[in-house]
C-alpha positions as CSV (number, residue, x, y, z in Angstrom):
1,X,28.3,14.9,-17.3
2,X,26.2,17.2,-15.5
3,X,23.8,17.0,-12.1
4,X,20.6,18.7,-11.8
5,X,19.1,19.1,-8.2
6,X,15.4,20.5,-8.7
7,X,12.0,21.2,-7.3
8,X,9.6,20.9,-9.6
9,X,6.0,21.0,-8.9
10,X,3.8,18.0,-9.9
11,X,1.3,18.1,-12.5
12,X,-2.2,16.4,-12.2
13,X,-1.9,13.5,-13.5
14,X,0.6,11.3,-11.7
15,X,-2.2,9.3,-10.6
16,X,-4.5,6.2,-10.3
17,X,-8.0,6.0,-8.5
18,X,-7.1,6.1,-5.0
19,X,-3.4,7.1,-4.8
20,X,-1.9,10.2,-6.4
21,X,1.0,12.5,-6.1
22,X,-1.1,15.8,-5.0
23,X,-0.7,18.3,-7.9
24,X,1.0,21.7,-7.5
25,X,3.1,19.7,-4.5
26,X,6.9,19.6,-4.8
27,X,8.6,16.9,-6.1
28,X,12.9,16.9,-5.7
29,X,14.4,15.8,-8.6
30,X,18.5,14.3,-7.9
31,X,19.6,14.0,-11.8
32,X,22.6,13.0,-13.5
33,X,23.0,13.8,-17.2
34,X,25.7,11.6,-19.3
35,X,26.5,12.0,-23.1
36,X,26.6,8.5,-24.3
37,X,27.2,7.5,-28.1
38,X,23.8,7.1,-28.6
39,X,22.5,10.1,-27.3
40,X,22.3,11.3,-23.4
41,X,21.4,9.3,-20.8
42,X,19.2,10.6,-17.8
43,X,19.5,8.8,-14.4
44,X,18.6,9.6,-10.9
45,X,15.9,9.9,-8.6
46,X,12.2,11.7,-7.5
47,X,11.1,12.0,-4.6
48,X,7.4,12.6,-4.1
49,X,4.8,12.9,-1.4
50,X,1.6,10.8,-2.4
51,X,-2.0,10.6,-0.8
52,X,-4.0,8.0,-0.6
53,X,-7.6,6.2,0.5
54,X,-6.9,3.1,2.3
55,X,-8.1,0.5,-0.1
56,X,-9.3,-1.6,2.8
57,X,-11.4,1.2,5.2
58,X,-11.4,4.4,2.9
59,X,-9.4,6.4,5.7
60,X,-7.0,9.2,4.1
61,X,-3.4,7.9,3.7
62,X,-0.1,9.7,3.3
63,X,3.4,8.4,2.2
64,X,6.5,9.4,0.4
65,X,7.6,8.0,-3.2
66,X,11.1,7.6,-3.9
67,X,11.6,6.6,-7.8
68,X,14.5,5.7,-9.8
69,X,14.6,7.3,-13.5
70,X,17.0,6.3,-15.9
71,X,15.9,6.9,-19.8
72,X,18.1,7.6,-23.0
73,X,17.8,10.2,-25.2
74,X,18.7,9.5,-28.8
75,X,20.6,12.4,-31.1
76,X,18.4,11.4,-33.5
77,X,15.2,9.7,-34.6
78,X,15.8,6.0,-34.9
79,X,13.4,4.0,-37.0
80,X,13.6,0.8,-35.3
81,X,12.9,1.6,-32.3
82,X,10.5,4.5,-32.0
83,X,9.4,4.5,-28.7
84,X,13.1,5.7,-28.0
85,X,12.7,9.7,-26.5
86,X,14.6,12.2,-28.9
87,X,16.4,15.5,-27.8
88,X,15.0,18.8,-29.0
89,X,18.4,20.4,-30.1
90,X,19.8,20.8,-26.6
91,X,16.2,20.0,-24.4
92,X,15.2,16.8,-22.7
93,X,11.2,16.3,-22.5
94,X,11.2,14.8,-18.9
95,X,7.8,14.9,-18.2
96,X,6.7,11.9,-19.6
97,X,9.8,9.7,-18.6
98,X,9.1,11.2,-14.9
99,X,5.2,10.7,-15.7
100,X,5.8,7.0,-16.5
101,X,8.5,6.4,-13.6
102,X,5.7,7.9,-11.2
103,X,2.4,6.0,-12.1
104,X,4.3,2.9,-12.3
105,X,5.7,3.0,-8.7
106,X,2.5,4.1,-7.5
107,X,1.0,1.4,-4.9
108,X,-2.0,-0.4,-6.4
109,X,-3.4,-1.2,-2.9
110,X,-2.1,1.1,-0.5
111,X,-2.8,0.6,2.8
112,X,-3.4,2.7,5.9
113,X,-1.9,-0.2,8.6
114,X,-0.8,-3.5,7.8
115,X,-3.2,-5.0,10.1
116,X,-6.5,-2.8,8.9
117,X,-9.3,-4.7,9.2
118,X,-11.7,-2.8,6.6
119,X,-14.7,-2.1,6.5
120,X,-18.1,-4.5,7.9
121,X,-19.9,-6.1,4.9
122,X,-23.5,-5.4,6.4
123,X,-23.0,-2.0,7.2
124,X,-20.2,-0.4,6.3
125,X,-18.4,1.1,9.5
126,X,-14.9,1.1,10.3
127,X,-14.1,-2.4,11.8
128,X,-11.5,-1.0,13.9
129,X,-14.0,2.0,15.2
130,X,-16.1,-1.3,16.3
131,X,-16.2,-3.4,19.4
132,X,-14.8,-6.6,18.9
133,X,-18.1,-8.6,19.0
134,X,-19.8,-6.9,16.4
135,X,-22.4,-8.6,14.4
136,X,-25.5,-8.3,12.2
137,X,-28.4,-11.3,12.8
138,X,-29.1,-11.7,8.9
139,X,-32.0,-13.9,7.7
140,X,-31.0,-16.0,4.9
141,X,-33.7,-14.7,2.1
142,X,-34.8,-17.8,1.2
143,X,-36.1,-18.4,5.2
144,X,-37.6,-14.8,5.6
145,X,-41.3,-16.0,5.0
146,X,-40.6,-18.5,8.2
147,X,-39.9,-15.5,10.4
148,X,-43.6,-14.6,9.7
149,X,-44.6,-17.8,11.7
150,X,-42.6,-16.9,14.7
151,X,-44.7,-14.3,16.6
152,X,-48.0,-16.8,16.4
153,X,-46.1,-19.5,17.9
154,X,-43.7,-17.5,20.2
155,X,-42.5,-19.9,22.4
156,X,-43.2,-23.6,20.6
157,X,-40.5,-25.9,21.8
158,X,-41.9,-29.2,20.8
159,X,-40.1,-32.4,21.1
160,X,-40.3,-36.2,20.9
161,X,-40.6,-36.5,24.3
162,X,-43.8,-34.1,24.1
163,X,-45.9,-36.8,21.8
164,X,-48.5,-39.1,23.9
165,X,-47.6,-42.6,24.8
166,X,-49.0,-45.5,23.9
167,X,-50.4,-46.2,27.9
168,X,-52.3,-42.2,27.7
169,X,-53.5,-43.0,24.5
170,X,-55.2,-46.2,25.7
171,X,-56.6,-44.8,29.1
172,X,-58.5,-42.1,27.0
């Protein structure tokens, strides 16, 4: 058995749209190799720092990833299984075992609060940078040819109650 304890820097592709562990950061690496029957098996952890957009307002986000790795490596090539990682003589090809083990733990959502609002449907500020009352008056599309009508008639408030009687109709 042997432990590896390393800093490693991070390629550029542990990443999905809007979270990513920043390349060239460092990334510690807590390793325990075993030699098994089958081969040697790789276990341990990564620890990565990650940045983010908040998938709700867009705002930058930071966070730390901690990973758990555990992977065999096969002596030799074994046809029934050939997803199965082989050694190279005495190297192990962790970069795409830690590769996998990163994107996979990556948050698909990640979030700046718990309680962000996000962003305002009309126009697209910050929700929390507005007051609370904030609104947009929208016209429905289908009414906009209505609001035409207003400014001839600007203050029409007719009602039942405005419609002649039967008694002024008769006296005229």
């Amino acid at each position: 058995m042997l432990e590896l304890h390393r800093d490693v820097t991070a390629p550029a592709d542990w990443a999905l749209e809007i979270v990513r562990v920043p390349a060239g950061s460092q990334v510690a690496l807590e390793l325990r190799l075993e030699s098994v029957m089958e081969g040697v098996l790789v276990s341990g952890t990564l620890h990565a720092p990650l940045t983010a957009e908040c998938a709700r307002c867009l705002e930058p986000v930071t966070d730390e990833l901690d990973v758990s790795v555990a992977e065999l490596f096969a002596y030799e090539p074994d046809p029934a299984d050939e997803d199965l990682p082989v050694l190279d003589g005495d190297l192990v090809d962790l970069e795409p075992v830690l590769r996998d083990a990163v994107v996979l733990a990556l948050p698909l959502n990640p979030v700046c609060d718990n309680a962000c609002a996000g962003l305002c449907a009309t126009c697209g500020e910050r929700l929390a940078d507005l007051e609370p009352a904030h609104q947009h008056d929208s016209v429905d599309p289908r009414w906009s040819a209505l609001s035409t009508l207003l400014p001839q008639n600007p203050a029409s408030s007719a009602t039942m109650d405005d419609a002649p009687t039967q008694e002024t109709s008769r006296e005229n």
